[in-house]
N, C-alpha and C positions, 0 to 999 in steps of 0.2 A: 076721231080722237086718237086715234093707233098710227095714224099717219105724222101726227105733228112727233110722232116719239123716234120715228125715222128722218127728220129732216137736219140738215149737216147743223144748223145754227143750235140746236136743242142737244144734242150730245154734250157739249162740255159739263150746260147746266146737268143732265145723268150721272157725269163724272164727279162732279161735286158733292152731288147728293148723297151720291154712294160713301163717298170718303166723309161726311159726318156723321152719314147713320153706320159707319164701320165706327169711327171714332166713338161716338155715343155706346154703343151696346162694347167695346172695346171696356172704356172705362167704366161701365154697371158692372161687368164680369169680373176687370181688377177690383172693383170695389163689395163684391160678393168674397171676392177670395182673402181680402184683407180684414173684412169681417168675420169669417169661418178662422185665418187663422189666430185675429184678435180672440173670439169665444174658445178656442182649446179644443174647436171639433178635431177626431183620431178617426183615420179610416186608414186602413192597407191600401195602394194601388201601384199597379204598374203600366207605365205609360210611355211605350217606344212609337217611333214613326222613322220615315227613310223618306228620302229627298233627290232621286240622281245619284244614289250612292250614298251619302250623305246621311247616316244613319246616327238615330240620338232616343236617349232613354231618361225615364226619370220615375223613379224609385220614391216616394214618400210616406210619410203617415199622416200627412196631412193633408185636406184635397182642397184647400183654401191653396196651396203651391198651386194644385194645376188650374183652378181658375186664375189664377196672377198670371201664369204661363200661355193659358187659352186669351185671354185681354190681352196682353202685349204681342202675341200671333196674331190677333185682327189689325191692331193698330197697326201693326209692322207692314201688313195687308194694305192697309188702307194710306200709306205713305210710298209703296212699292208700286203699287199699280199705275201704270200709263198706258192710256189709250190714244191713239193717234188720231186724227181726223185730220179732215182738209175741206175748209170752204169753197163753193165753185160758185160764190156770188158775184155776177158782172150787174155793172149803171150801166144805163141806157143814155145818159150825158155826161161828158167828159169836158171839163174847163177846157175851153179856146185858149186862154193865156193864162200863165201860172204870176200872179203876183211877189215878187222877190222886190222886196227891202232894200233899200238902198244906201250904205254908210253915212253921214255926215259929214261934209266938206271940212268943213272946219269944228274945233270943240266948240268956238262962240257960237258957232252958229246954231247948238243945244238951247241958249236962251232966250 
């Protein structure tokens, strides 16, 4: 069973996967944080993170913001990520002649 999850044809289908179960629990969390801050829940928090230098904060009283902020960071996730792969699938027969279509001599000759 563990082997079919290594084979080159079966990644993109993982890559997929991944990107709607990011999307799905993405939008449950925005839809958690737009219900807390529809209901008027108050809470203090403070919520900084760094990135490469790239430093950012976010101060609220309301923690329906940082679930709206945590959802659009998965989703964001789950649109950003590329994974590369490369098929090394060869046939074992190969067309002898490649059939190519040939113009019509004349247009009467369409009917």
């Amino acid at each position: 069973m563990m082997d079919i999850l290594t084979q080159p044809d079966f990644i993109p289908v993982l890559v997929v996967f991944m990107k709607i179960i990011c999307f799905i629990l993405g939008y449950l969390t925005i839809r958690l944080g737009y219900k807390l801050i529809n209901s008027g829940v108050k809470g203090e928090f403070k919520f900084t993170g760094s990135y490469h230098g790239i430093k950012g904060g976010l101060i609220s009283s309301s923690p329906g913001l940082l679930f709206v902020l945590l959802g659009v960071l998965l989703i964001a996730y789950a649109i950003g990520v590329n994974k590369n792969f490369t098929s090394s699938k060869t046939y074992s027969q190969s067309p002898d002649t490649l059939y190519i279509p040939q113009p019509p001599q004349k247009i009467d000759s369409l009917h």
